[in-house]
Rosetta silent file (secondary structure, phi, psi, omega in degrees, C-alpha in Angstrom):
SEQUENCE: XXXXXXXXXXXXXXXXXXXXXXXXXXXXXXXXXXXXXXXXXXXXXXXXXXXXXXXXXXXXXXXXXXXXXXXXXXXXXXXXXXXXXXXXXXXXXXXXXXXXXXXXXXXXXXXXXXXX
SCORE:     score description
SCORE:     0.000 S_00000001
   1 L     0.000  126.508 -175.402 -121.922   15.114   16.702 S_00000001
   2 L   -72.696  164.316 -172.856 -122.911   16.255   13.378 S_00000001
   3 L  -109.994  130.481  174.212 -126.447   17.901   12.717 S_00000001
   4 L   -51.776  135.669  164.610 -128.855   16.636   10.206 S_00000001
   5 L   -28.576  126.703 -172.614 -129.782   18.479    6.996 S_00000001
   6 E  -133.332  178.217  166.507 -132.835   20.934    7.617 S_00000001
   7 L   -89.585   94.916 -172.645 -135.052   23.448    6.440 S_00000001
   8 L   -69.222  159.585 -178.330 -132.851   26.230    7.752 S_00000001
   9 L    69.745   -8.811 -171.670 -135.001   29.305    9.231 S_00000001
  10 L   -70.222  144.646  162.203 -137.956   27.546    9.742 S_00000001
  11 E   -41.031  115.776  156.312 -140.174   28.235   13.127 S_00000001
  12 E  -125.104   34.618  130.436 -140.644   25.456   15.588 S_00000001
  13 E   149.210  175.637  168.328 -142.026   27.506   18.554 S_00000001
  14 E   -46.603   86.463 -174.039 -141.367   30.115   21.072 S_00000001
  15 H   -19.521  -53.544 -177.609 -138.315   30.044   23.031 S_00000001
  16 H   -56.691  -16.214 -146.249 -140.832   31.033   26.433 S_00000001
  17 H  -105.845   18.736 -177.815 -142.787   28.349   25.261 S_00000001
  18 L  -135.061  161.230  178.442 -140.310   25.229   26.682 S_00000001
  19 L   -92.572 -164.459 -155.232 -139.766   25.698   30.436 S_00000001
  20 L   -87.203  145.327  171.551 -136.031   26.594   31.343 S_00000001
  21 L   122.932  -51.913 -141.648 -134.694   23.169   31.722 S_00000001
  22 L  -119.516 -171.006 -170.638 -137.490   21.235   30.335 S_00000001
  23 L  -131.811  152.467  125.136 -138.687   19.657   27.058 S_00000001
  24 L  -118.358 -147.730  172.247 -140.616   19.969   24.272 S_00000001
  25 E  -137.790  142.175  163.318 -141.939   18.454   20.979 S_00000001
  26 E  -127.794  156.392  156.345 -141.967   20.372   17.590 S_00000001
  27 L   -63.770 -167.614  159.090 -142.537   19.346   13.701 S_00000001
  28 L   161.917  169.198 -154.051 -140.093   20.030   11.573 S_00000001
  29 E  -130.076  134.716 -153.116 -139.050   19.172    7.887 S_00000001
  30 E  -137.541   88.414 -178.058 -136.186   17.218    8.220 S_00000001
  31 L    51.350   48.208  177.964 -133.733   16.049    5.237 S_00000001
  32 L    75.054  -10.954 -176.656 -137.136   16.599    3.504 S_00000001
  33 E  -103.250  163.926  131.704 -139.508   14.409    5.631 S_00000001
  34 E   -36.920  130.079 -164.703 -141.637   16.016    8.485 S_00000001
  35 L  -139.213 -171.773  178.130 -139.990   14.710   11.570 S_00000001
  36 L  -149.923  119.910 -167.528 -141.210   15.086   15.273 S_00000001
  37 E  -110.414  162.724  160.010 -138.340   16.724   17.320 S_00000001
  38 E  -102.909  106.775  152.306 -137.384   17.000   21.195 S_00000001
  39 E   -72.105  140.750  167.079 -136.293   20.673   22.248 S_00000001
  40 E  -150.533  136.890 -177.568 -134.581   20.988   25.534 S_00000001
  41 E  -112.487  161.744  167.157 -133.579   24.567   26.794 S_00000001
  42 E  -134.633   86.536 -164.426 -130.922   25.660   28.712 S_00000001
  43 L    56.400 -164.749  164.841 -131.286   28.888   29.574 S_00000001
  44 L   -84.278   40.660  163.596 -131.129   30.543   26.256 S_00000001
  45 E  -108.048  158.349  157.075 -129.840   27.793   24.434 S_00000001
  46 E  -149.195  125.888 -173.801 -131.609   24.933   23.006 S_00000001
  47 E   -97.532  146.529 -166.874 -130.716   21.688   21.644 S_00000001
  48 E  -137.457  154.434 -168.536 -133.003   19.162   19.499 S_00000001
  49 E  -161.046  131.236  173.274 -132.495   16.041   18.762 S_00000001
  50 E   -22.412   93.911 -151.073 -134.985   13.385   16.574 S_00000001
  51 L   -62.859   48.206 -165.762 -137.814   12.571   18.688 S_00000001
  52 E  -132.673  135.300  165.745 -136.625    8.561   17.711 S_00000001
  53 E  -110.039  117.523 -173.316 -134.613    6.354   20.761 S_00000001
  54 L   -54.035  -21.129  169.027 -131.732    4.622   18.748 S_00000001
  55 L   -51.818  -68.330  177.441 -132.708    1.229   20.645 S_00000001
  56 L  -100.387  -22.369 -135.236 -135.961    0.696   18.803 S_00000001
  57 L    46.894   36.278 -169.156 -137.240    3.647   17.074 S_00000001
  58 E   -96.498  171.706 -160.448 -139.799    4.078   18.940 S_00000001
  59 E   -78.131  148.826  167.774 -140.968    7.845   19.707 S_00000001
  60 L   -68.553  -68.282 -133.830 -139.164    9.142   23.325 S_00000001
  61 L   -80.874  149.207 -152.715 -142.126   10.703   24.844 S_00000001
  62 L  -108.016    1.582  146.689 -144.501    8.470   26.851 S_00000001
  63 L   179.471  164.142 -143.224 -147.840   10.253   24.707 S_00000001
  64 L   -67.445  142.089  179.015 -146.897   13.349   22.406 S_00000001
  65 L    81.810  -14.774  179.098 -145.227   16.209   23.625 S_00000001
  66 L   -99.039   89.447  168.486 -144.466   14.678   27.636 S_00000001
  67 L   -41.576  153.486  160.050 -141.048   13.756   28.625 S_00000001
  68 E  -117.156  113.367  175.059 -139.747   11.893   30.902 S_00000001
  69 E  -106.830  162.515  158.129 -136.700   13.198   33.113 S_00000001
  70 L   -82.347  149.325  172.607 -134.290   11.871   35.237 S_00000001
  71 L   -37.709  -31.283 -175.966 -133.283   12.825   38.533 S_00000001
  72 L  -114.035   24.006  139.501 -129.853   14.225   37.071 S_00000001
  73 L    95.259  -11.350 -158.842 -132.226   15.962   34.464 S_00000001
  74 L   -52.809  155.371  164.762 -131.261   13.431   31.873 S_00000001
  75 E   -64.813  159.115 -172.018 -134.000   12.350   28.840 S_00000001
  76 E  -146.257  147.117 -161.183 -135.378    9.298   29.413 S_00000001
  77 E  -106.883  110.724 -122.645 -137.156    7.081   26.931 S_00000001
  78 L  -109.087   14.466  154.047 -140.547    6.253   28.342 S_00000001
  79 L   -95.886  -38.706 -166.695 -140.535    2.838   26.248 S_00000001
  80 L  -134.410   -9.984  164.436 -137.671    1.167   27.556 S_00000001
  81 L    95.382    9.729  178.551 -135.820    3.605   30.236 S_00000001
  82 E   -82.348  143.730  178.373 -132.549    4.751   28.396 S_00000001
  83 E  -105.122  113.871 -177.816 -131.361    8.044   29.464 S_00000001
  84 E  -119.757  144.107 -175.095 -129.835   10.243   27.306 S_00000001
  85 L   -67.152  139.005 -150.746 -127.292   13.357   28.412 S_00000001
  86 L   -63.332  -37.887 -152.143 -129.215   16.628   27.646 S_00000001
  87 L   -54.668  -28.008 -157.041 -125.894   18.335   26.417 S_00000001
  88 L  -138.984    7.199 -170.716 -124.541   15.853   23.563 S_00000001
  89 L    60.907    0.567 -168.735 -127.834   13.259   23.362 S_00000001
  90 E   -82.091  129.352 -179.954 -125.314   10.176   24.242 S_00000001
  91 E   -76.412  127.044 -166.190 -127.236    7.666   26.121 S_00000001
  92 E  -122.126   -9.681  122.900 -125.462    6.740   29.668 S_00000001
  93 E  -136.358  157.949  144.512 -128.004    3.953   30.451 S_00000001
  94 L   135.208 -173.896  167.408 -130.209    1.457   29.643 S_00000001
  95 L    -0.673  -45.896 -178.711 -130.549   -0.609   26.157 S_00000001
  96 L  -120.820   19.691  178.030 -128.456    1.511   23.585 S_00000001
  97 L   -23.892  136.771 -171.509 -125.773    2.750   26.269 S_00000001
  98 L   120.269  -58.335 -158.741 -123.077    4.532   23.727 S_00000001
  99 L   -73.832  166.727  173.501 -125.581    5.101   21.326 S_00000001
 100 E  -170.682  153.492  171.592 -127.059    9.051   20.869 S_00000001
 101 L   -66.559  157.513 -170.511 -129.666   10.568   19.635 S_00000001
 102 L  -121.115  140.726 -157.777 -129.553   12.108   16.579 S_00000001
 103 E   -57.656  147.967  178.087 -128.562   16.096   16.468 S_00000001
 104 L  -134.346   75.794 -164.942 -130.901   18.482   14.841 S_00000001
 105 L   -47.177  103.308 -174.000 -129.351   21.772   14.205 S_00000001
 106 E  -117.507 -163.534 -168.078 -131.831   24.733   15.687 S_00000001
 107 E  -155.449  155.348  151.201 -130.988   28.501   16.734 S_00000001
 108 E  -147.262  129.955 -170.869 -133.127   31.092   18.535 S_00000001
 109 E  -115.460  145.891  177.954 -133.233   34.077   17.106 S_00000001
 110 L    27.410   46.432  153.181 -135.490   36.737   18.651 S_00000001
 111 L   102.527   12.170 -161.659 -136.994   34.885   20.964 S_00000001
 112 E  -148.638  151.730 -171.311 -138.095   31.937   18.843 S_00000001
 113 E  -112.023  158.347 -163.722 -136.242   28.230   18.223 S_00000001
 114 E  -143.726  178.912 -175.050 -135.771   28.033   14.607 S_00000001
 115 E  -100.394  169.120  157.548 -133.996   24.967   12.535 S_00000001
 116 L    89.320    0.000    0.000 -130.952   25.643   10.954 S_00000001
């Protein structure tokens, strides 16, 4: 899945700062706009993906920064209940089954997730 255009290098928090697993929400400048993003670590990887659910476009997060997981870890969109796979964002139920989230190319370099 390709990754959107970014402010490469920029900060969006502390790797320590998502739990292993788990989610969080950062800004970020986005194709030029300010965006609101969803981090999910793995270990020391972490993937982001537009904090928007491809159903409505409504925000994921059921009040800013708090996730909703599935039993099988998946995200889940606290308006309407689609679940998307952490690894590739493709949504495996509910409303936009098919459909994914859209990729947001980050890094972590010394300890910190960065865009780009």
């Amino acid at each position: 899945m390709p990754s959107l255009n970014s402010c490469d290098g920029a900060r969006l928090l502390a790797l320590d700062a998502i739990a292993d697993g788990g989610f969080a929400e950062a800004e970020g400048v986005v194709d030029g706009e300010a965006e609101s993003l969803v981090l999910h670590r793995d270990g020391g990887e972490v993937r982001a993906w537009l904090n928007i659910c491809p159903h409505a476009g409504r925000r994921l997060d059921w009040a800013p920064g708090q996730f909703l997981a599935s039993k099988d870890g998946h995200l889940v969109c606290a308006a309407h209940g689609a679940s998307f796979r952490t690894d590739d964002g493709v949504c495996v139920a509910g409303p936009c089954k098919g459909e994914a989230l859209r990729a947001v190319s980050v890094q972590v370099r010394e300890g910190q997730v960065v865009l780009g």
